[in-house]
C-alpha positions as CSV (number, residue, x, y, z in Angstrom):
1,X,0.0,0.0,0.0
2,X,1.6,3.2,-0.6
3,X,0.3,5.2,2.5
4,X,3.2,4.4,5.0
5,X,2.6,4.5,8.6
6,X,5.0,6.3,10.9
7,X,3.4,5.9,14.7
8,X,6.4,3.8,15.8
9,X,8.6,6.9,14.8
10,X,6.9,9.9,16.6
11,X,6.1,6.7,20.1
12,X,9.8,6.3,19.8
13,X,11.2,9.9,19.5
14,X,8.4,10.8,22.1
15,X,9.7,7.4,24.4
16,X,6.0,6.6,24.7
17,X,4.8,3.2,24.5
18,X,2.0,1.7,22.5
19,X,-0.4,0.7,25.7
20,X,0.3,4.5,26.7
21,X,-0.6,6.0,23.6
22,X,-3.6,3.6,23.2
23,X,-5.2,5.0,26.7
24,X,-4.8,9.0,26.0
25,X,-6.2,8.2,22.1
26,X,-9.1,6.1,23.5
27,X,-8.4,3.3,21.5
28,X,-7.7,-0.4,22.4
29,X,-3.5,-1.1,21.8
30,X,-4.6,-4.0,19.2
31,X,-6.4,-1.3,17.5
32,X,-3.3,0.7,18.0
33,X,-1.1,-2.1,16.5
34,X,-3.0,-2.6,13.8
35,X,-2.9,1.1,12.8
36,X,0.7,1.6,13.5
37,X,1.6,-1.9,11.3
38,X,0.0,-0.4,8.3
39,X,-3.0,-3.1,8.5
40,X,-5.5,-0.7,8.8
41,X,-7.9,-0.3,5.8
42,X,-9.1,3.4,6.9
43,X,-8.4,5.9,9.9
44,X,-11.1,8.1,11.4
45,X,-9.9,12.5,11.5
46,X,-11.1,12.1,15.2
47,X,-8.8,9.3,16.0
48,X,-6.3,11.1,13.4
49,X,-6.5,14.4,15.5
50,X,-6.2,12.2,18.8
51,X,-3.0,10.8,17.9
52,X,-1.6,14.2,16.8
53,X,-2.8,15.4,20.1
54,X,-1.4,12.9,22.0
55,X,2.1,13.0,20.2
56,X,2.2,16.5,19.6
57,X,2.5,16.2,16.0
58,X,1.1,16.8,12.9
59,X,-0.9,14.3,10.5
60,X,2.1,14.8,7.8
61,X,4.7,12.9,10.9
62,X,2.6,9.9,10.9
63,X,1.2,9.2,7.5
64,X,3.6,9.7,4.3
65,X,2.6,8.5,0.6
66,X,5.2,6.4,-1.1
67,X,5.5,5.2,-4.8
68,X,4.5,1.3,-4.8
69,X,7.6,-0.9,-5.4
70,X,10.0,1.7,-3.3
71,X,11.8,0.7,0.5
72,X,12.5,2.7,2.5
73,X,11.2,6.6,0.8
């Protein structure tokens, strides 16, 4: 899929883990995981905004387009 999911680079550079992020989004850490590993067929803008909230980031540092075929951007 070319939409590439970058939550394990803001959790790491913000040295928060997965279960922590998953209680101040709301969400359930298998939902989390599923998000984060790029498994996730669509992303609500309220769970969207949540994560930004919660990481102190903007959408652009946790979702990137990539041509199909390329590693690594």
């Amino acid at each position: 899929m070319p939409i590439v999911v970058d939550i394990d680079v803001m959790l790491a550079r913000r040295k928060m883990s997965v279960g922590e992020l998953a209680d101040r989004v709301g969400i359930t850490p298998a939902n989390l995981a599923v998000l984060k590993n790029g498994r996730a067929k669509a992303v609500r803008f309220a769970t969207l905004a949540a994560l930004c909230e919660a990481l102190e980031c903007q959408p652009g540092d946790l979702l990137r387009w990539e041509v199909e075929g390329t590693a690594g951007g």
